[in-house]
N, C-alpha and C positions, 0 to 999 in steps of 0.2 A: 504493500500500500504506500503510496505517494503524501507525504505528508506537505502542507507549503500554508501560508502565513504571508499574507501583506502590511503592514504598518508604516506609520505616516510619522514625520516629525513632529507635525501638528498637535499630533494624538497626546504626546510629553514634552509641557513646557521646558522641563528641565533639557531634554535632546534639541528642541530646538534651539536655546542658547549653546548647545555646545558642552554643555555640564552632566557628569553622570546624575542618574535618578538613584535616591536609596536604594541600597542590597538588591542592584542589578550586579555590579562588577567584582570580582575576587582581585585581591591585595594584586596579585601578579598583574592582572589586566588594569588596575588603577595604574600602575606603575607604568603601564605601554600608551596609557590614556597620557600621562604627564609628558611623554614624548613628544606628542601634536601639538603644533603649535598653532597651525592655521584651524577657525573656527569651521570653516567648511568640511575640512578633513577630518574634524571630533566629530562633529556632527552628525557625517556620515557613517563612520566608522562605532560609533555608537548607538546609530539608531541599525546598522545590519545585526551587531551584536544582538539587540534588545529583541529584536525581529526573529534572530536565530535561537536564542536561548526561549525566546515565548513559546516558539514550535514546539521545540524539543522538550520541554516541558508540559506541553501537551500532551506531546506523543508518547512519553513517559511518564503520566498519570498515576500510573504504578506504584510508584518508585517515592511519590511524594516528593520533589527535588524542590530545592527554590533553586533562584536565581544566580545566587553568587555560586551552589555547588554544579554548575555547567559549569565550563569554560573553552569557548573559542579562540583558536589558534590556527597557524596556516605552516603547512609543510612547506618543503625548501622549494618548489613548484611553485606557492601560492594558492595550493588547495585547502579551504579552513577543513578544519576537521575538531569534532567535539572532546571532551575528555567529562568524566563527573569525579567531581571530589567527595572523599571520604575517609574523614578520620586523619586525613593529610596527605591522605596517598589521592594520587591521580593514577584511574582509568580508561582509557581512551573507549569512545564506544565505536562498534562495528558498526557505523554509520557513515554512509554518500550524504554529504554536504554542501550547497549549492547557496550562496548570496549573491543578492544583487542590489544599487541603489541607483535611482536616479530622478532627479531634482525633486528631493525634499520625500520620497516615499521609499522601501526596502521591500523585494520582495525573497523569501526563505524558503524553499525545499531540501527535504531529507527523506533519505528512504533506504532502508538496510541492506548493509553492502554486502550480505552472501545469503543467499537460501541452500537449498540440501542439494543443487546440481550446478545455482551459477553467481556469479558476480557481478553485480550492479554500480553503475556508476551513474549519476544523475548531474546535469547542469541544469540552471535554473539561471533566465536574465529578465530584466526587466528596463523597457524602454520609451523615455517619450517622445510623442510622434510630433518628429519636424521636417524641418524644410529642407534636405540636404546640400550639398553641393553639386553644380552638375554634373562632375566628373564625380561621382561617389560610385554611382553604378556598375561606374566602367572600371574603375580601382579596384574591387573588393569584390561583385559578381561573376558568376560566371555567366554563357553566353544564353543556357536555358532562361535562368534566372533573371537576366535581363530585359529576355523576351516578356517573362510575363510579368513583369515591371513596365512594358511597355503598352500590354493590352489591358493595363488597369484603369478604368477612368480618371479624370483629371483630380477628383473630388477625394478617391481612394490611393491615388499613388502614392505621396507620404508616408501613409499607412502601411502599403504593402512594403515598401521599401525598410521602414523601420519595421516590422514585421521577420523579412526575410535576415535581415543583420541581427536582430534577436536572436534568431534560429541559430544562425550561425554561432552569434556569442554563447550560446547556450550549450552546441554541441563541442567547442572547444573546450569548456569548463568540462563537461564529462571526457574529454579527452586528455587533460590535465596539460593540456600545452597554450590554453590563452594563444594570445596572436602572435605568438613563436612559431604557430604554423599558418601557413599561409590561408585566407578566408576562401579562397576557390578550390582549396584541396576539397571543401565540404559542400553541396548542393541542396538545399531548402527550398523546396516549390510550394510555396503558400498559395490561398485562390489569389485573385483580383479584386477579392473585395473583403474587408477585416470587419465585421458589425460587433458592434459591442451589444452582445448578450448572455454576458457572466456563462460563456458554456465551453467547455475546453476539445476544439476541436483538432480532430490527427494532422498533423502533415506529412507529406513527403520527406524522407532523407536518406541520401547518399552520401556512408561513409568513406572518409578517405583510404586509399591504398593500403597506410599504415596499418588498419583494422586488420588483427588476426582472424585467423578462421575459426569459427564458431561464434563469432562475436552478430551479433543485433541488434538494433536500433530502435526506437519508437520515437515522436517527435509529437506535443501538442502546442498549440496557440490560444490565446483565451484576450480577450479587448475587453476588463471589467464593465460594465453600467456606469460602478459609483467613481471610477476612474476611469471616462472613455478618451482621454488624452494620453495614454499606456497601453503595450500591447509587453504583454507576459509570454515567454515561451520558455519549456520543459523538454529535455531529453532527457532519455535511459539508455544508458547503453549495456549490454547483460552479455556475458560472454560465459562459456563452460567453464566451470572452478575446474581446478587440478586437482582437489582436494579429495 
């Protein structure tokens, strides 16, 4: 099961100035907090946190956890990955962990990185839909991808445009190489048209070369209601465990 969580800076005064909220943070992450200097980069970096620890305390109901016993951290990649404290020890959990933030809202997915035959990897992005440049297309698409950037009406291209770079951004985080790889090794055919009706529908994807055999894909998009200036997209990528 797919777990994912949107949150707004809005939501906590305290994140929108920039300032932790009570018994959100652990000693170690106050300490990475005091590192920022730029308010936009606290900002951010603590409303993903709050975003990320809210899920995962959901989704670990169980367990009873607060807040300060998560803690988010990022392998040498730049992949966060969770851990839970107890008793002073740290845990890491067997969780695919995916953030994203952009202007002023965070969106979080997580979903367990092994079942009894394979291996899940999950990116999760979230984007606001603008006006690009007009070489943007040509930069970063490929030539399918283009096209149906081209057969999109004038009202919806934006959309699909930000749509498709989501995708993309998305399937690189479950790839764990971000834009170390290049964005046309990966192919995202979204429609021509992106409605906002809070329902998360599949796309199309073609992984890169890299992907070993046994490996698979699945791909959704979703344009909230109560955020229809955001287009959200989710990959899995699940391959055979060895195990």
């Amino acid at each position: 099961m797919i777990h994912w969580l949107v949150q707004t800076a809005n939501e906590n005064p305290d994140i929108a100035r920039g300032a932790p909220p009570p018994d959100l943070l652990s000693e170690r992450e106050a300490a990475q907090l005091a590192t920022l200097r730029v308010i936009k980069r606290r900002r951010d970096w603590l409303l993903g946190r709050w975003t990320a620890k809210a899920l995962l305390q959901q989704a670990l109901a169980e367990k009873r956890l607060s807040l300060t016993q998560i803690l988010i951290d990022n392998d040498a990649d730049g992949a966060p990955f969770a851990s839970i404290e107890n008793r002073g020890r740290l845990q890491r959990l067997d969780w695919s962990l995916s953030i994203s933030h952009s202007h002023g809202a965070a969106f979080c997915a997580a979903h367990p990185a092994s079942g009894r035959e394979e291996r899940y990897a999950i990116g999760a992005d979230l984007e606001f839909i603008e006006q690009r440049e007009a070489n943007f297309v040509q930069d970063y698409f490929t030539a399918v991808e283009a096209e149906r950037v081209s057969l999109a009406s004038p009202g919806a291209r934006d959309a699909v445009i930000t749509g498709i770079w989501s995708a993309k951004e998305a399937a690189l985080k479950a790839l764990r190489t971000g834009l170390r790889l290049s964005t046309r090794r990966i192919e995202c055919l979204l429609p021509g048209l992106l409605p906002a009706d809070d329902v998360w529908h599949p796309f199309t994807l073609h992984a890169p070369d890299e992907a070993t055999p046994g490996v698979s894909w699945s791909g959704w998009w979703r344009r909230p209601v109560q955020h229809p200036d955001f287009v959200m997209t989710l990959v899995i990528k699940t391959e055979e465990s060895d195990q």
